[in-house]
VOPA-328567 format. One record per residue: residue in one letter; x negated, z, y negated of N, C-alpha, C in turn. Coordinates in steps of 0.1 Angstrom, whole numbers, plus 5000, padded with zeros to 4 digits. Example, Ala and Ser with C-alpha at 12.3 -4.5 7.8 and 13.67 -1.06 7.14 Angstrom:
! residues 2
A486850785057487750785045486850785033;S487250715022486350715011487150795000;
//
This chain:
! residues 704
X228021107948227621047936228421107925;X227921117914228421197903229921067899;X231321137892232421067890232520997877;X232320887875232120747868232820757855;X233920847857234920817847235120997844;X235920997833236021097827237121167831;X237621317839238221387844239121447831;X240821407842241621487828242121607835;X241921707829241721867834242921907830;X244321857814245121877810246421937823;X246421787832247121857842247122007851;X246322027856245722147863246022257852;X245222207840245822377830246922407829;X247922297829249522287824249922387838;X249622307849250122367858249922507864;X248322567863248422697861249322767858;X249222747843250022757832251322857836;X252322727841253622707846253722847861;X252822787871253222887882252622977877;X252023067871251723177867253023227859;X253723147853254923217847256923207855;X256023087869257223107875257023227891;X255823277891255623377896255823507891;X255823527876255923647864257823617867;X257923547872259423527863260623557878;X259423547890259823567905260023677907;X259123777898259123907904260324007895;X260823927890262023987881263423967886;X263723837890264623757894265123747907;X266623807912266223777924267223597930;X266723567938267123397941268823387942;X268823237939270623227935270323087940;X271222987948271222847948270822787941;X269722677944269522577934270522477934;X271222407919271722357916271722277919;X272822167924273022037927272121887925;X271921807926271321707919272221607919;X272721507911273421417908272621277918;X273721197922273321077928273120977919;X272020877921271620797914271620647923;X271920607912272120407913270720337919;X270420287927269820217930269020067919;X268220047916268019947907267419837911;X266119857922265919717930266819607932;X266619497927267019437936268619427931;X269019487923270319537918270419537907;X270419397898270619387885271719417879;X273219447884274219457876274719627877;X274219697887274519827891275319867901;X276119747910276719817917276519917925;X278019997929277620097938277120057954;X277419927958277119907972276619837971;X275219807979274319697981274019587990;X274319487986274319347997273119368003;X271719357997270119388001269919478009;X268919468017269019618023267519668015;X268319758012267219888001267520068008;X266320078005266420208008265320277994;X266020397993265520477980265320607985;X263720637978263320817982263120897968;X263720997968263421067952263521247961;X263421337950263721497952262821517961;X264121567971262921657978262421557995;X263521457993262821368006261121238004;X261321247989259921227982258821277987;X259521447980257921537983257521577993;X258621588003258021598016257421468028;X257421348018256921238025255821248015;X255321288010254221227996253021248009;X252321118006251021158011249921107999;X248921107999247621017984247820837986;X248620787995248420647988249920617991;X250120497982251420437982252120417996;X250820318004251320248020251520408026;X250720488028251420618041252220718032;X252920678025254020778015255320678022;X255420608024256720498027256620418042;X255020498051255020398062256320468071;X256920458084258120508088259320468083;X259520418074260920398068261120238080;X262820268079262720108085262419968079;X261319908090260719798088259519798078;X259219908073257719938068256620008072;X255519938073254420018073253419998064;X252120028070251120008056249619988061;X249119928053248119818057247119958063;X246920058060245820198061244120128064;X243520118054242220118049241620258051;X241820348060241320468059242320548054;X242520668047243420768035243520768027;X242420658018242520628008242820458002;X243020408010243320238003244320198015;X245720158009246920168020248120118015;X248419998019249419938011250619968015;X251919908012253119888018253019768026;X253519738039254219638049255219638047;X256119518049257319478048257819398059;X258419438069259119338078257719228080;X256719298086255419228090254619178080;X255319178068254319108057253619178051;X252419138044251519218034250919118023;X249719218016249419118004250519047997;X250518947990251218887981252318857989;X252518887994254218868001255119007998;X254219107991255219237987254819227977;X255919247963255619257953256119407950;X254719497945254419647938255119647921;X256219667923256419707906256319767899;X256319857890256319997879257719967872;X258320067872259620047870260319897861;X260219817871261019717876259919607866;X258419607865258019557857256119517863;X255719397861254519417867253419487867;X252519527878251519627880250219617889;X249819487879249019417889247519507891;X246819547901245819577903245019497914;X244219507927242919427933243319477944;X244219567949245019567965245419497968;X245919387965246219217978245319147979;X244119157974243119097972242119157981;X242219277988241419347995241919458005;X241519468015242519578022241919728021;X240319748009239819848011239719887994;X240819797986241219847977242719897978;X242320037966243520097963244920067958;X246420107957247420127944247420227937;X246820187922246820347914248120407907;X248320457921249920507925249620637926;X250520747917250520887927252120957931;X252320947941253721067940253921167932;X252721207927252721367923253721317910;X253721217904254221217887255221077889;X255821037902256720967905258120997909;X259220987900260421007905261120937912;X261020847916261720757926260920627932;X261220637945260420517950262220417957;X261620287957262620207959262320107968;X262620047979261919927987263319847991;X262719727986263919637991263519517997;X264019508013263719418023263919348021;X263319228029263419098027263218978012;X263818878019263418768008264718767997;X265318857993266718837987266518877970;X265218887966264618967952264018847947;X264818727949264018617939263818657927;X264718707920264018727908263018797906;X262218867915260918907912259918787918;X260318667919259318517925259018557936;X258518447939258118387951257018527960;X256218637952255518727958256318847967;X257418827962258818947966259218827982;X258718757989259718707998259718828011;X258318898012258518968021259819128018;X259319138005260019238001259619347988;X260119407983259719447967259719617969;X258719657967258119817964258319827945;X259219907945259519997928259120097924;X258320147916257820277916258520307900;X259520437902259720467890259520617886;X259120597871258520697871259620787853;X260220737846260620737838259920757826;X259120707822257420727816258220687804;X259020567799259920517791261020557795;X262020667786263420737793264320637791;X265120657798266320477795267320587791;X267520697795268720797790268720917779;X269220917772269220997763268821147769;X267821247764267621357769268121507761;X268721547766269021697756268321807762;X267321837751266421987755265421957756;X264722057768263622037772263422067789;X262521977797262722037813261621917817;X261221957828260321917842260121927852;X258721937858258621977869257021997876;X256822077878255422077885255222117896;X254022077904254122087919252122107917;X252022207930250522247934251522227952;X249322197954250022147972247822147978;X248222237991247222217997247522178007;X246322098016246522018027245222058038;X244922088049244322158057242822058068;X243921898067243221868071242021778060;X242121758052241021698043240921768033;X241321928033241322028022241321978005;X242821908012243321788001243521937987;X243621947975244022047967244221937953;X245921917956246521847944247521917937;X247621867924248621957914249121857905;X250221807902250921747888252021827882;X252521777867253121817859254321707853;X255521697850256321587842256821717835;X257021677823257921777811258121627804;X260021617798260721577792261321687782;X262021607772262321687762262921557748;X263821617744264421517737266121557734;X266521547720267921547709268821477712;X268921377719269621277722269721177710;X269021127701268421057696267221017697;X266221107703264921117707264221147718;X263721097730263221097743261921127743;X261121197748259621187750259321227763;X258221177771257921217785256121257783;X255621317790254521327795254421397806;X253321287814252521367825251321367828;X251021457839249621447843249621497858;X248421477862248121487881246121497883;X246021567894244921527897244921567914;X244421527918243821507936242721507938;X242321607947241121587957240521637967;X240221567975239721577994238521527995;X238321608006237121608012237221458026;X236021468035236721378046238021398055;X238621338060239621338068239521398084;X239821498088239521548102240521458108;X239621468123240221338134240021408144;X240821348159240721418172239621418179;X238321318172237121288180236521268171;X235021278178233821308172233321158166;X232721078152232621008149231520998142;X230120918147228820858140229720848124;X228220898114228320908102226920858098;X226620738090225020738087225320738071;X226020808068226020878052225020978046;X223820958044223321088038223321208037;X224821208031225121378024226021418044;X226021358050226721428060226421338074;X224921298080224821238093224721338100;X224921218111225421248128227021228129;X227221348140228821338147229821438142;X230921438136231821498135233221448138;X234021558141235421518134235921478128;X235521408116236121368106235921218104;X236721128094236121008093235121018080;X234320928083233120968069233420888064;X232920958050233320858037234620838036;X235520968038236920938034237421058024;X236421098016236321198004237021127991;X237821167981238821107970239021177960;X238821167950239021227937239921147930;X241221167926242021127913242721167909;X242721157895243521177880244221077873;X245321117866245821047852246821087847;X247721007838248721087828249120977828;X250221047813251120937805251420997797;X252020907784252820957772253320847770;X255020877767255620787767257120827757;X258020747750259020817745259720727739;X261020757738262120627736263120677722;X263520607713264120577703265520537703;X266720597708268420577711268820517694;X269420417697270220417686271520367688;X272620317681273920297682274620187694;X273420087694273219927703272319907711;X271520037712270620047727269620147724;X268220117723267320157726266220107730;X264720137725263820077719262320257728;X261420177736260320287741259420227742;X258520337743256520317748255920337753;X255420347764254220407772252920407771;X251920477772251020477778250420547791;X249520477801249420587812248020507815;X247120617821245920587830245820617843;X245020577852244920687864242920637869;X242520727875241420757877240920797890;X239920677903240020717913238620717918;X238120757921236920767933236520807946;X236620717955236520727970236020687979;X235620687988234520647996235720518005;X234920398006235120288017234520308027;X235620338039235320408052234720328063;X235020178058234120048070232420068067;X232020108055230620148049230320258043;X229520358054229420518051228720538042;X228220448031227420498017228220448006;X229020358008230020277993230920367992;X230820397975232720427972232720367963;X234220357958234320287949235020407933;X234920307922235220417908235820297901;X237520357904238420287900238920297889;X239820257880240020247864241420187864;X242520217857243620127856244820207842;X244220107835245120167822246020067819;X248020117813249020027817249620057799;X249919987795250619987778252319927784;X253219987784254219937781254919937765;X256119847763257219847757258119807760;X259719887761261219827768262119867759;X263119797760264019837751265419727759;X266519797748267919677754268519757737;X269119637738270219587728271519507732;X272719597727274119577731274519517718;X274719367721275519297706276619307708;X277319337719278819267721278619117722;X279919077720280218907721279918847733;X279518747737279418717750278518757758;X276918817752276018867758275819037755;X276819057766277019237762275419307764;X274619257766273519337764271819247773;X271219307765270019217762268819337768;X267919307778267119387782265419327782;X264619347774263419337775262319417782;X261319387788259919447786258919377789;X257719437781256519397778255619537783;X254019497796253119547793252119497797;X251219537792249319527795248719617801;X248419547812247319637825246119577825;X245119697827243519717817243319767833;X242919657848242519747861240819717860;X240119767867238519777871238119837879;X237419767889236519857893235119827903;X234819967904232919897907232719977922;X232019907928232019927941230119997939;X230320117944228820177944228320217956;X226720147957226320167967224820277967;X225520397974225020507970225320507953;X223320567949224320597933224120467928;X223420347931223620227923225020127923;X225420097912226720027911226319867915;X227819827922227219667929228019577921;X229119577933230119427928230919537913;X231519437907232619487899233819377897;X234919457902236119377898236619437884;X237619337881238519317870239719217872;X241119327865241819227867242719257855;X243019197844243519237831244619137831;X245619147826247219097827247919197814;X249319057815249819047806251319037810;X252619117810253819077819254819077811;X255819007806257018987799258518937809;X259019087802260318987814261519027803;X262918927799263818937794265018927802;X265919007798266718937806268318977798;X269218877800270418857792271818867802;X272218967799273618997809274918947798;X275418847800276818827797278218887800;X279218867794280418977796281018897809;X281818987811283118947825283418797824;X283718647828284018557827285418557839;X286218637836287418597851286718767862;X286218697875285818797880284018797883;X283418717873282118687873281318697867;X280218787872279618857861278218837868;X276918877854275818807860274818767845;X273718777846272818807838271318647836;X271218587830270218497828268918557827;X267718507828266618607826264918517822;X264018547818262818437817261918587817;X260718557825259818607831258018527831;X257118577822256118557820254818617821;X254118577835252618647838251518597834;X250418667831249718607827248118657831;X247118657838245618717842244518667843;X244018767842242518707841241418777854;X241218747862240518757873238918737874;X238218867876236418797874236218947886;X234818857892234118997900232818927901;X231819037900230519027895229519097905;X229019027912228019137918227919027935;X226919087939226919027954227618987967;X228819097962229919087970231219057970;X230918907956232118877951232318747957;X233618727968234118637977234918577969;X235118567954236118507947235718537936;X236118337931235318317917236518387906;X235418397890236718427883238218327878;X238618367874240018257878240618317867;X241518237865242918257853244418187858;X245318327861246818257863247618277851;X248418177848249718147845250618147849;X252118227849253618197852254318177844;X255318097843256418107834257518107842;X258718177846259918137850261018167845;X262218067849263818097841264418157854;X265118267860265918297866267618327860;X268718357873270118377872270418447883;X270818527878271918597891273018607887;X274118577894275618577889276618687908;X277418687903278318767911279418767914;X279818787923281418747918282318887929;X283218957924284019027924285418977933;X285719057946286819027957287419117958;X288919127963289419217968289119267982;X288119207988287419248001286019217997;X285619257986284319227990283219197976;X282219137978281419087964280618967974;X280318867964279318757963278318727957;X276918727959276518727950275718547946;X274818477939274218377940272918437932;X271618347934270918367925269718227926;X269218217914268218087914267218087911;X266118057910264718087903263617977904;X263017957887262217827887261517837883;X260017847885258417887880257517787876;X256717757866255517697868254517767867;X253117757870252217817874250817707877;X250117777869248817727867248117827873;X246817787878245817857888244517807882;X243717857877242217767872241417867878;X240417817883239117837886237817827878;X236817927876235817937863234717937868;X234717947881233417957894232618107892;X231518107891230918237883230318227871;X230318247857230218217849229118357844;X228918457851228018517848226418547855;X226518437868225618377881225318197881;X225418157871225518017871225017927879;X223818007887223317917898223717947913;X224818027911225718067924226917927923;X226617837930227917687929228417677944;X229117807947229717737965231017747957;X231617787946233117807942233517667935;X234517677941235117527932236117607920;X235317487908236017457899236817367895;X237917427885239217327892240317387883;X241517367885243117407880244017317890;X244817397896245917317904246917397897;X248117347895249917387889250617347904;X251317437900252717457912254117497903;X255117437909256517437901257517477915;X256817607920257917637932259417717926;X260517657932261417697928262717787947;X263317857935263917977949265717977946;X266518007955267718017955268118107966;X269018197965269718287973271018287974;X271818327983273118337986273618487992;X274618587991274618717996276018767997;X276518818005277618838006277918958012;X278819058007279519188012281019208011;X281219258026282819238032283119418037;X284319468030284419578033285719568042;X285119568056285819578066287219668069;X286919798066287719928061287119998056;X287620138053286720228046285320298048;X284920258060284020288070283120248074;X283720088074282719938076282519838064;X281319818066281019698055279919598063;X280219468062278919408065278319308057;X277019258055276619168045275519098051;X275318978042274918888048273718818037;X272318788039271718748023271318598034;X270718488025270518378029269418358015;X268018288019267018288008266118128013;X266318068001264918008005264218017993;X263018047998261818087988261217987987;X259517977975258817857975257717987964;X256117987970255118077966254117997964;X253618037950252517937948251317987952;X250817917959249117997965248418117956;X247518207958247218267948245118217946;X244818287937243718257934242618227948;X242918337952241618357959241918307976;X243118277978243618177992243618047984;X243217987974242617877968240917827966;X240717917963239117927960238218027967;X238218117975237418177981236818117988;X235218197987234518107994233118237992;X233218308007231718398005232318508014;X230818568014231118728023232118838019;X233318858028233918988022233219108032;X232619168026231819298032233019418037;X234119438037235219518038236019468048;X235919368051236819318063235519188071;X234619208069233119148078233619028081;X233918978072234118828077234118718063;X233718578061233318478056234618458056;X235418438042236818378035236418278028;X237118128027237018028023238617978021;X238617948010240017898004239717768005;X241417738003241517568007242017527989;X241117447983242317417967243017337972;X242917277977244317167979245917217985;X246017357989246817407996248117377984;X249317347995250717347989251317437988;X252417457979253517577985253517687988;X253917777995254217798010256017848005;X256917788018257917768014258717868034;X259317908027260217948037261617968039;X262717948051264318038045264218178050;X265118238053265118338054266818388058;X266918398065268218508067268418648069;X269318728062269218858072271018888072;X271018958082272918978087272619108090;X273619198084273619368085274719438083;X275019498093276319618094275819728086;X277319848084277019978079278420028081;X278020138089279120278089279120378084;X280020438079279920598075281120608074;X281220748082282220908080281521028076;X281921038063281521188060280021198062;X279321278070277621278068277221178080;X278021108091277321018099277420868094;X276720828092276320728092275120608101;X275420468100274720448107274620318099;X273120198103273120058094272019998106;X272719918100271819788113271519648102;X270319588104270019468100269219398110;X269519258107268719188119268519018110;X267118998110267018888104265518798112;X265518668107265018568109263918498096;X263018488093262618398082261718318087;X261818188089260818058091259917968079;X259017968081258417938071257817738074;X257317698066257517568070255817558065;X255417618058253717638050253717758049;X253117848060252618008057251018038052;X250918058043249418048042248918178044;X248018218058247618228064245518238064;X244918368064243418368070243318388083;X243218248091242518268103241318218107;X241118308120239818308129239618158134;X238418068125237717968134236717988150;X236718118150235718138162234518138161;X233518088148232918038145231918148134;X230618198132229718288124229118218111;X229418298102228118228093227418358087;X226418318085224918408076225718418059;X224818518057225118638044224918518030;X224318408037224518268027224918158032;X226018178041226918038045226517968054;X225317988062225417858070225817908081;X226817778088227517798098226717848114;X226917948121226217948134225217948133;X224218038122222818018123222218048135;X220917988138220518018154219218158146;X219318188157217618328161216818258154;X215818368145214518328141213918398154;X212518338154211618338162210418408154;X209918528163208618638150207418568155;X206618598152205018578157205018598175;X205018718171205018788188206018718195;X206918588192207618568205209118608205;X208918718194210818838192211818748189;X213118728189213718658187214618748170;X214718678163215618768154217018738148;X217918778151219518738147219818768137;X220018678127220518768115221718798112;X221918908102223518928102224618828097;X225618808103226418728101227518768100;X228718668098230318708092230918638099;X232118678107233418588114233818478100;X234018398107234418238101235818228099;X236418318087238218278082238318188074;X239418088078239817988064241817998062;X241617988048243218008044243717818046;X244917858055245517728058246817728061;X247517668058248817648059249317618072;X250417718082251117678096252317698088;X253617618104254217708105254517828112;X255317928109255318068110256918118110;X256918178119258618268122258318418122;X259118508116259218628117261018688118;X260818738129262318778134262018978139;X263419018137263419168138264719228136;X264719378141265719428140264819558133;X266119638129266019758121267419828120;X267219968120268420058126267920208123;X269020258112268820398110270120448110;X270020608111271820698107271520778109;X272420918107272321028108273521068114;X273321148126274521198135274621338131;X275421398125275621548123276121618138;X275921708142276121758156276521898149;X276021988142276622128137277322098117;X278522118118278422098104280322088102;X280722008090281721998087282221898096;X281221798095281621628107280621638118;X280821728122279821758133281021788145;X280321828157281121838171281622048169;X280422058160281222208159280722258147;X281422398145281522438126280522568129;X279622588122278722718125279422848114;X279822968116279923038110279423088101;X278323068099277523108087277322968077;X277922848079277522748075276522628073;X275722688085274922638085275022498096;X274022378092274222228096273522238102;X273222158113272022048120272421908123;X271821818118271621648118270521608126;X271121518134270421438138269621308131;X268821268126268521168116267421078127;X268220898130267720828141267220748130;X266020628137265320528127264920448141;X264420298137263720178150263920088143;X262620018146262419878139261419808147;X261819698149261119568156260719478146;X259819388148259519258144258619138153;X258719038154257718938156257618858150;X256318818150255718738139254418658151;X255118478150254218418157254018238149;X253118238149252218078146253017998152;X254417918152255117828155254417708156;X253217688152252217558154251517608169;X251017708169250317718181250617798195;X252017868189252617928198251918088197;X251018088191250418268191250918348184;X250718438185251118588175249818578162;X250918628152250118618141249918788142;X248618798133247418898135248519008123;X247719148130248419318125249919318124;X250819288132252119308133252519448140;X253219548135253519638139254019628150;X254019748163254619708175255819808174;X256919738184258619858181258119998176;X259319998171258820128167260220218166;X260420388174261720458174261020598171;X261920688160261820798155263220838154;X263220978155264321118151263621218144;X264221268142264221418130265721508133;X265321618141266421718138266321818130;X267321798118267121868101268222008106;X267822098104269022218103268422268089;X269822348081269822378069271022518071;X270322598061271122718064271122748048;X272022738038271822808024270622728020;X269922818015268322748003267522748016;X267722748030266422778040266922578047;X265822518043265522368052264322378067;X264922328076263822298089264022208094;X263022118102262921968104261421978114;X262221878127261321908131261321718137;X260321648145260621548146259421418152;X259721368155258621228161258421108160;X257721008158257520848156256720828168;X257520708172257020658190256520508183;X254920508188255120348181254420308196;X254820178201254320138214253320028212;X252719968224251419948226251719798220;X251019738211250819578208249819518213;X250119428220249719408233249819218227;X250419208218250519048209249819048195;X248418998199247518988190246818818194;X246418788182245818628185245018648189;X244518578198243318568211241918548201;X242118538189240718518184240518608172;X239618758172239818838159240718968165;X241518998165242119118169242319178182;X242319308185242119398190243219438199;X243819498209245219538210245119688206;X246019798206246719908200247220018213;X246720098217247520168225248920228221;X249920288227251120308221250520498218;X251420558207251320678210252820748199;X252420848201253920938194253021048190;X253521048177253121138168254421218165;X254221368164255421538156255121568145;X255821538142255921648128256821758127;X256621868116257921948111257422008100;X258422008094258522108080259522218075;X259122288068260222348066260122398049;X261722438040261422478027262422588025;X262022638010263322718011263022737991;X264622697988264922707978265722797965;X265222837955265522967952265722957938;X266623027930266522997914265823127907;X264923087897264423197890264623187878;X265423247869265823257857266323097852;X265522977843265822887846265522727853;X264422797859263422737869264422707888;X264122587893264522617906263222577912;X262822687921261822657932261822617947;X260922577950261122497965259822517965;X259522607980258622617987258522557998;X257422488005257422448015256022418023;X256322388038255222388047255222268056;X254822158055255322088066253422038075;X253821968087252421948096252621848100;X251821788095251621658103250921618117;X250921528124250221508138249921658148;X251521698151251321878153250221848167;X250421788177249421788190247721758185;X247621658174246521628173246321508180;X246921418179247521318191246321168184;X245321138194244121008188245320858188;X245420858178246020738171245420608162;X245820498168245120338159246220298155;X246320248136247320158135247120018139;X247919968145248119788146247819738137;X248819758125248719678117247319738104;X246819788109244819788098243919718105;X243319638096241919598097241219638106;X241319778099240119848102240019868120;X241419918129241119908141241419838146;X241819658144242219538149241219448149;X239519478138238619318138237419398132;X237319498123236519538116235919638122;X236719768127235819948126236820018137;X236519988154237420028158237520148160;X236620248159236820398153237320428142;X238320438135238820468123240620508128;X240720608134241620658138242720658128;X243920728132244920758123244320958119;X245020998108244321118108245221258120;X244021348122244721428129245221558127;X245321618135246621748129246321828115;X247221868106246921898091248121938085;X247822078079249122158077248922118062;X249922078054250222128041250722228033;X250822298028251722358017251722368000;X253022387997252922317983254322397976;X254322427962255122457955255522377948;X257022337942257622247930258622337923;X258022357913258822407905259822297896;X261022287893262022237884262822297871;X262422287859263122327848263922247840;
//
């Protein structure tokens, strides 16, 4: 189908551009070390800045970024400990968190909301790209109240520095071209900054695009442009683009910025080999902070407006269309030292508007409101830090039914308010110089969202009949997590282990039960003339309802250096090899009925052996996920176990004033047939929809 939206080509020429003159500039130059990169502060989750974290957070930027980047948010960050991702196919793929998904992870844009129609669907996108992202941030657990009640499972940060918070001298960037083998992915982006130190400006741009996704087996396609059997998954073809321009204003008492950015997607939904969808998502920021002195040493705002859409096409005619337009304000007020206590007040305001239009709209339009007052305070030990934090929301939820179908009335109209409120406790003890351990304690309180309120109709993307409960309460949970950490020199090692019980989990489960493409429950056979009996198509029977629910787990990562300075032996040429270990558990079961709650990842243990010699990187390495075998007896599927290789390799070089990094890495090196657990797609919906199979990348990043 021809692409819906208008293609920005700016990227791609820039980047030409660029490797054409850091190739002109290769053949002059011969390579010298690329320069160091400075460590950076953590900001999740981490309102005051310290250097050590009570939360457990982990951060990917440089070059452990780009060699994890894949096209969606969820498999750019699945593998890390305690995350994976929802995988709708290659192209629609969320973050998991310690078993959670949907509104239990809250997606941020540098530290700010970013709302789009991914929790609401598992076959929509995040219009997220690595290519023009400098830091990603994930912070476990329920310990991020101040991002509400949607952060209990845990908080995804995408930062991109679109608005510079630091003064810039000069001019520099970075651009990156990258092919991929197995969906003859061919992506390219650009960031160039530039700025007096009174004056900041950023712009970027990116574009992406693949063909279907090759698999280890042969797969029915009733797609048009490509039936019968192949290798590949069909309908997993992707085109996107977008930019930004953005730039900040320094003055004596802070500083004052702007953004703008779009991004642009088109891709085939892989549960139906003729739909794609043509997505849209344009974001307006403004942030600034002001330093008065006096008791509130500094004052931090931001404000933006997200403009998301999109239309679901079947072949070339367009069907359903979502929309989801919002409004996000968050302030926040850091006061000076009080003794050893320090700590910041804050008020936080959401605001959306929710409508979908077309046949396959399971959810009426709707309108949310938030308002909340949060605190975090801290307090400062000669062994240690403490932290507290509070948080108090109200929240309106209205329902509009269909207002552009008026004789469509299965949606309830309505407005229910919720006034859930949240508190935390956290503590870090530095044992010696080596050891630290910390401790977070949370109880949460989440107001239902729209559409686990009011749905009511076929979701065509996950084949099953969703009906919301309006009367639902709450959902309220505590939460603990308890976690060590070691480090000497390059070994290190971290362990967390936690508990969260929930007292109201709200929950889509399987009644057992079918209804027809217009609701009636267990329709029987029509009967033809001749005698034929005829079934018509029907939907599994889900309803959103409140249990209780326990989720318990471990998680455990380090790096053991074996060749190196803190290693067992010193290589003469200098050169390192590390061991880098990872394993994560979770359960997650219906404490009302004693069952496992549905797509929980099963254990999971990885290594990576990294050797580095000068500018030359090699890595070679595996993910063991084992068989889940604890699925609810009604609706899901079990999972065979399997282990997937990887390896990569780079090598880094300076050319005049450019540093380059070349590299090659492979994914799935055996070609190994793989199902995630935790997707839809091979747990209730499409149990052919493999994980993808073997596929070499390579890719240049240039740095100026």
């Amino acid at each position: 189908m021809p692409f819906p939206f208008p293609r920005h080509r700016v990227g791609v020429a820039v980047l030409s551009f660029l490797s054409c003159a850091s190739f002109g500039a290769w053949a002059q130059s011969a390579p010298e070390a690329a320069a160091p990169s400075l460590g950076e502060i953590t900001v999740t989750g981490n309102p005051l800045g310290a250097a050590d974290l009570i939360a457990p957070t982990h951060s990917l930027s440089n070059e452990a970024l780009l060699l994890r980047s894949q096209s969606t948010l969820g498999e750019t960050l699945n593998g890390l400990p305690g995350v994976g991702s929802t995988y709708f196919g290659p192209n629609a793929s969320r973050p998991t968190i310690r078993g959670q998904d949907g509104d239990r992870i809250r997606i941020l844009q540098n530290g700010g909301s970013a709302p789009d129609a991914s929790a609401l669907s598992y076959d929509h996108s995040v219009p997220v790209d690595a290519l023009v992202t400098e830091r990603l941030e994930v912070l476990r657990g329920p310990a991020a109240l101040q991002y509400g009640g949607s952060a209990v499972g845990g908080v995804v940060n995408v930062i991109d520095n679109r608005i510079p918070t630091e003064p810039i001298e000069g001019f520099g960037g970075r651009a990156d071209l990258g092919y991929a083998t197995g969906n003859r992915e061919k992506a390219g982006g650009v960031v160039l900054e530039g700025g007096n130190g009174r004056y900041a400006l950023h712009v970027d741009a990116f574009r992406r695009e693949s063909d279907d996704v090759s698999v280890p087996i042969e797969l029915a396609c009733e797609n048009p442009k490509r039936p019968g059997f192949a290798r590949k998954i069909c309908n997993s073809a992707n085109e996107a683009d977008g930019g930004a321009f953005g730039g900040t204003l320094f003055f004596d008492q802070g500083w004052i910025g702007a953004s703008a950015s779009t991004y642009r997607s088109t891709y085939g939904t892989v549960a139906e080999d003729d739909v794609t969808i043509g997505m849209k998502s344009d974001r307006y920021a403004l942030e600034g902070e002001w330093r008065p002195g006096g008791f509130f040493s500094s004052v931090h705002a931001k404000f933006s407006r997200t403009e998301y859409g999109h239309t679901e096409y079947e072949g070339p005619l367009p069907g359903t269309t979502f929309a989801n337009d919002s409004n996000d304000l968050r302030i926040e007020a850091r006061h000076r030292k009080i003794g050893n206590f320090e700590g910041l007040v804050g008020f936080a305001s959401d605001s959306g508007r929710f409508s979908a239009n077309g046949e396959e709209a399971f959810a009426p339009d709707s309108r949310t409101k938030a308002n909340a007052l949060f605190l975090h305070e801290e307090l400062g030990t000669s062994w240690g830090r403490l932290s507290f934090g509070a948080r108090t929301e109200e929240v309106k939820v209205r329902s509009l039914g269909d207002p552009a179908n008026p004789e469509v009335t299965r949606f309830f109209v309505g407005e229910r308010d919720f006034r859930p409120s949240s508190a935390a406790f956290g503590g870090l003890v530095n044992l010696s110089p080596q050891w630290q351990l910390t401790s977070n304690l949370a109880y949460t309180e989440r107001a239902p969202k729209d559409y686990e309120l009011f749905a009511n109709g076929p979701h065509v993307a996950t084949a099953a009949w969703e009906t919301g409960d309006p009367n639902l309460k709450e959902e309220k949970s505590t939460g603990l997590d308890l976690g060590a950490q070691w480090k000497s020199g390059a070994n290190t090692a971290k362990v967390n282990a936690y508990v969260t019980r929930f007292s109201n989990y709200i929950g889509l489960t399987a009644t057992g039960n079918v209804r027809s493409a217009d609701g009636e429950l267990n329709p029987p056979p029509v009967e033809t003339a001749e005698g034929e009996l005829l079934f018509p198509e029907v939907f599994a029977d889900y309803v959103y309802h409140g249990v209780r629910a326990r989720f318990r787990g471990l998680e455990a990562s380090g790096n053991l250096q074996l060749l190196g300075a803190d290693g067992f032996a010193r290589a003469a040429d200098g050169s390192t090899l590390d061991l880098e270990w990872r394993g994560d558990l979770v359960r997650a079961t219906n404490t009302d009925t004693g069952e496992p709650l549905p797509r929980i990842a099963p254990w999971r243990i990885g290594a990576t052996l990294a050797w580095g010699s000068g500018p030359l990187t090699a890595r070679l390495g595996f993910d063991y996920n084992a068989a889940q075998n604890r699925v609810p007896p009604l609706g899901d599927r079990a999972t065979e176990a399997y282990t997937l290789w990887s390896a990569s390799i780079s090598y880094k070089q300076r050319v005049q004033r450019a540093n380059l990094t070349w590299y090659a890495r492979v994914d799935n090196i055996g070609n190994t047939l793989a199902y995630s657990a935790t997707s839809i797609l091979t747990t209730t919906v499409y149990p052919d929809a493999p994980l993808p199979g073997r596929s070499l990348k390579v890719g240049l990043r240039a740095t100026f």
